[in-house]
Structures are given as C-alpha cells and as structure tokens.
VOBA-1610 file (N, C-alpha, C; in pm, whole numbers, padded with zeros to 5 digits, always signed):
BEGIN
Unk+04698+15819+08232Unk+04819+15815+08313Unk+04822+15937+08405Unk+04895+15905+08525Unk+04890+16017+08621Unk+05016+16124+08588Unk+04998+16237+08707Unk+05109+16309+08675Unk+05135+16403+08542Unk+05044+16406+08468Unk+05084+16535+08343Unk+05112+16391+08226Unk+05137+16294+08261Unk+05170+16202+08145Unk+05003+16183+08040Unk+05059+16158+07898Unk+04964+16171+07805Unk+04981+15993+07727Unk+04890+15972+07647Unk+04970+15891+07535Unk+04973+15942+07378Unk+04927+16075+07407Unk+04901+16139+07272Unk+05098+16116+07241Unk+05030+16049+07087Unk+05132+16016+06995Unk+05246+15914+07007Unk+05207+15861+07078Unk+05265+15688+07137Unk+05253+15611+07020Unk+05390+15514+06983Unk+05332+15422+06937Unk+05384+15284+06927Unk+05449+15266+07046Unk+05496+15156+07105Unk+05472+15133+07267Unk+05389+15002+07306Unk+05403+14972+07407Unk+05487+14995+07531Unk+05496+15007+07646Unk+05592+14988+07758Unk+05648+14846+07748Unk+05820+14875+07733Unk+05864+14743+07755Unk+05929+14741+07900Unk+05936+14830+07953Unk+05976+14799+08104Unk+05927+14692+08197Unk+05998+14586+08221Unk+05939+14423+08298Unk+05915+14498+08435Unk+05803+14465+08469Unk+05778+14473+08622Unk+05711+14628+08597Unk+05643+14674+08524Unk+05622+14834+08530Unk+05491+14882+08574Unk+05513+14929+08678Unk+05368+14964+08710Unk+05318+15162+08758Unk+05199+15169+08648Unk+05205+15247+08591Unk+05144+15364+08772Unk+05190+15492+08772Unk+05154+15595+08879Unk+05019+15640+08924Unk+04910+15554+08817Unk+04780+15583+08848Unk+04731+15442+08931Unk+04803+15294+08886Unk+04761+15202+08997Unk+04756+15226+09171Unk+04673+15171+09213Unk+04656+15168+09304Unk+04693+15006+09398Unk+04832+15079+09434Unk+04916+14903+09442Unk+04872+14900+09626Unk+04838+15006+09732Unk+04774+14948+09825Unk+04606+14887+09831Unk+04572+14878+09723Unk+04444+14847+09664Unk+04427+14704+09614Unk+04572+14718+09542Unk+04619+14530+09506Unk+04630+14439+09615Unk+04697+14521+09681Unk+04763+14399+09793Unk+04631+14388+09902Unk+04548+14507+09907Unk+04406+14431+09979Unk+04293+14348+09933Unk+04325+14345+09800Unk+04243+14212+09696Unk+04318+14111+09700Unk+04457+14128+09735Unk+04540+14013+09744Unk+04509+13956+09881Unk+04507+14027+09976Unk+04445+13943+10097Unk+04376+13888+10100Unk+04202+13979+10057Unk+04106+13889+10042Unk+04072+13770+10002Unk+04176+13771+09870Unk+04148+13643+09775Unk+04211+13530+09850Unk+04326+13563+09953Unk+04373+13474+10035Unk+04346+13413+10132Unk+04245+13536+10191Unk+04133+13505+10308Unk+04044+13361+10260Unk+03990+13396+10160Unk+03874+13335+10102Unk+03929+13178+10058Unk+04090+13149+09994Unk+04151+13069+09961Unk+04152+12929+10113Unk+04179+13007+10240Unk+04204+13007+10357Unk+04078+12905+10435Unk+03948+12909+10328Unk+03797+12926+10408Unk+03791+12800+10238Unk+03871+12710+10187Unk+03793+12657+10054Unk+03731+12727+09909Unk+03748+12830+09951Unk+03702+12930+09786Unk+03832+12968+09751Unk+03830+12894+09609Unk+03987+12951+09545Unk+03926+13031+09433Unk+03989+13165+09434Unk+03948+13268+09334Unk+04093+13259+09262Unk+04050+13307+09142Unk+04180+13357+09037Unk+04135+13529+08979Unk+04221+13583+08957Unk+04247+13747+08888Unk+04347+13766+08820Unk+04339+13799+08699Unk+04407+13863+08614Unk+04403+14006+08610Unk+04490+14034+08635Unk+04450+14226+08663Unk+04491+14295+08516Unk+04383+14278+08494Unk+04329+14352+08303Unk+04377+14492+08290Unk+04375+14603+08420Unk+04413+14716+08445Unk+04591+14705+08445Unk+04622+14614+08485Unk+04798+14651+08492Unk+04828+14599+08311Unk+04754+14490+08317Unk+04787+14444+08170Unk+04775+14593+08094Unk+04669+14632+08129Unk+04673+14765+08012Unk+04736+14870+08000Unk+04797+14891+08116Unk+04888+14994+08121Unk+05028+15012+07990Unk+05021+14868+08017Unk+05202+14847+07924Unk+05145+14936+07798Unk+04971+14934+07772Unk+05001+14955+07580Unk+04932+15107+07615Unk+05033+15190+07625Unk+04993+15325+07639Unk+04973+15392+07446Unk+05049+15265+07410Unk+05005+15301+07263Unk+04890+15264+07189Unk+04790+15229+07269Unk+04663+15203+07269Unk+04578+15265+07335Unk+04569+15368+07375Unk+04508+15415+07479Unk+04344+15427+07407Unk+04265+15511+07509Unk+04145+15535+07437Unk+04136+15624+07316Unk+04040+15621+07238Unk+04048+15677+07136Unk+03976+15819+07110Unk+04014+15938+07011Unk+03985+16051+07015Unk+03817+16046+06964Unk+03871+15917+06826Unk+03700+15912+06748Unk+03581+15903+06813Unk+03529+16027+06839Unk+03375+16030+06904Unk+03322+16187+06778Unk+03204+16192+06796Unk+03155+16357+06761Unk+03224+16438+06852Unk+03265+16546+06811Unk+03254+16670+06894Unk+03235+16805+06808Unk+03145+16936+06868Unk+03151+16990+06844Unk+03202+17049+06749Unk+03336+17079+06762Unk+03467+17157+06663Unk+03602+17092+06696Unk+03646+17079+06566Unk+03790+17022+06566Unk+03868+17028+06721Unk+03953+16902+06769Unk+04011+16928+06879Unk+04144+16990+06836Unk+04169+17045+06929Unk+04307+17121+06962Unk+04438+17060+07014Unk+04569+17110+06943Unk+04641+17039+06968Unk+04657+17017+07161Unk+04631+17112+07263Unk+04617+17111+07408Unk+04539+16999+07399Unk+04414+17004+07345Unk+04298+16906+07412Unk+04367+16785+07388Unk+04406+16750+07230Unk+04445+16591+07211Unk+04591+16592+07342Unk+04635+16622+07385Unk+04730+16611+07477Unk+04709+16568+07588Unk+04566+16596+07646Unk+04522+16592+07754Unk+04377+16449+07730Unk+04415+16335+07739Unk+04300+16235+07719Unk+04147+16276+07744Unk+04182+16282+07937Unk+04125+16241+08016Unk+03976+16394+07988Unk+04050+16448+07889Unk+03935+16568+07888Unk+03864+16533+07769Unk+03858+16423+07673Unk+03778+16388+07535Unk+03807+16237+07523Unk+03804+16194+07597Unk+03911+16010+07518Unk+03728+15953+07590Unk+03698+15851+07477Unk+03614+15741+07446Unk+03667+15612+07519Unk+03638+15618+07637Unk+03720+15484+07661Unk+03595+15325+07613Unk+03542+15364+07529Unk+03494+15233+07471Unk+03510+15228+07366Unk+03623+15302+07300Unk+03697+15297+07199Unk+03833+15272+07198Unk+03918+15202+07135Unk+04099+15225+07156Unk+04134+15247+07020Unk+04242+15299+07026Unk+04300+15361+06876Unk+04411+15195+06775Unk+04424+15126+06862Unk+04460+14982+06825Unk+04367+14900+06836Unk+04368+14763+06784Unk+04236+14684+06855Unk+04337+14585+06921Unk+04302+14511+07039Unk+04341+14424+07125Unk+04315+14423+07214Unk+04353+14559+07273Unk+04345+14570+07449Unk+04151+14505+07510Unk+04108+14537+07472Unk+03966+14474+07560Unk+03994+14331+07499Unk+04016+14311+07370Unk+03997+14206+07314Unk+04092+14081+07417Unk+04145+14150+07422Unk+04298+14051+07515Unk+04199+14028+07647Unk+04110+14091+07702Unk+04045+14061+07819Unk+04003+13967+07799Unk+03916+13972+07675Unk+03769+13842+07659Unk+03891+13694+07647Unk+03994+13722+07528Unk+04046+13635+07540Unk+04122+13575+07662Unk+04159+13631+07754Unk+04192+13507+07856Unk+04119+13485+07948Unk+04024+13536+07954Unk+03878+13464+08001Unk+03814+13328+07932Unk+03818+13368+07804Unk+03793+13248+07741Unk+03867+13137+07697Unk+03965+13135+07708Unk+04086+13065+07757Unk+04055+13011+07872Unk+04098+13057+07977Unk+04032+13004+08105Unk+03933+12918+08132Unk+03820+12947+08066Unk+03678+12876+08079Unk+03694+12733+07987Unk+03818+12765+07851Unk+03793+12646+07772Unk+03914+12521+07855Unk+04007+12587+07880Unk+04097+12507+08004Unk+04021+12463+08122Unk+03934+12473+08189Unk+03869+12435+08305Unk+03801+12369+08278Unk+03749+12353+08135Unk+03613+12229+08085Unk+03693+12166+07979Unk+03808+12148+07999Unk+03912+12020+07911Unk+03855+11879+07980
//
C-alpha cells in the first residue's frame, strides 16, 4: 500500500464498496479500458478481471514475512512490507487461489 500504509497486523479485509486502494493506477485502468474497447469495436471481445483491485480489499492477506533471513526481523522492518514481504507467499490462503479460480470458472462456463 502507498503512502506510509502497512498491513502489518491486519486482520480483516476492506469492507469499503467501491474502494480503491492509493497504489492503483486508475489512469492506467481506464487506458486498458479503451483498448479493450478499441479491440471490442474491430470483432475481438476481450474480458478482465482486475485480480490487482480484487486484492487490494484483503490487506489482511498481504504477502507473507515467512522467507529465511539472516536475523530475527524487527518490529520497524515487519511494519514496512515492501522491505522483506515474499510476495509468492500470503499469510492467508485464497488470494492467488481466488485468481485461478475465476479463471477456471470462466473456461468451465464457456465450454458448457
């Protein structure tokens, strides 16, 4: 998260509807949103699920501390993710998992 925000010691989701978190990049959305419209425009219909906003809500999932290191972390360091966090780890399980699943969802709905 941007701005000094942490998730050290979270342990409930964002329930705020519509919340989008200070590190998205929402003029970034809306130019994938064109494209995909462009392309819609020309016979290619694309679909996106944006896995990145989905993930934001579970800040109580964030990446996880469990890797080796050196020497015990510090209460500063665990505060600060972005300086030790495993992001191919999460401290809940779901969040990637929730990816595969509506992908695969998707694929089993399209070959009904």
């Amino acid at each position: 998260m941007k701005g000094g925000q942490n998730c050290f010691n979270e342990t409930y989701p964002i329930m705020k509807d519509k919340f989008w978190e200070s590190g998205s990049d929402s003029k970034m959305m809306r130019i994938l949103e064109s494209s995909l419209n462009k392309l819609k425009s020309k016979g290619v219909t694309v679909q996106m699920v944006n896995v990145t906003q989905l993930t934001q809500y579970r800040k109580d999932a964030h990446p996880s501390i469990h890797r080796m290191h050196n020497s015990p972390l510090t209460t500063t360091q665990l505060s600060n993710p972005s300086s030790y966090a495993d992001c191919t780890h999460w401290c809940l399980p779901g969040v990637p998992d929730v990816w595969n699943e509506l992908l695969l969802a998707y694929i089993l709905q399209e070959h009904k």
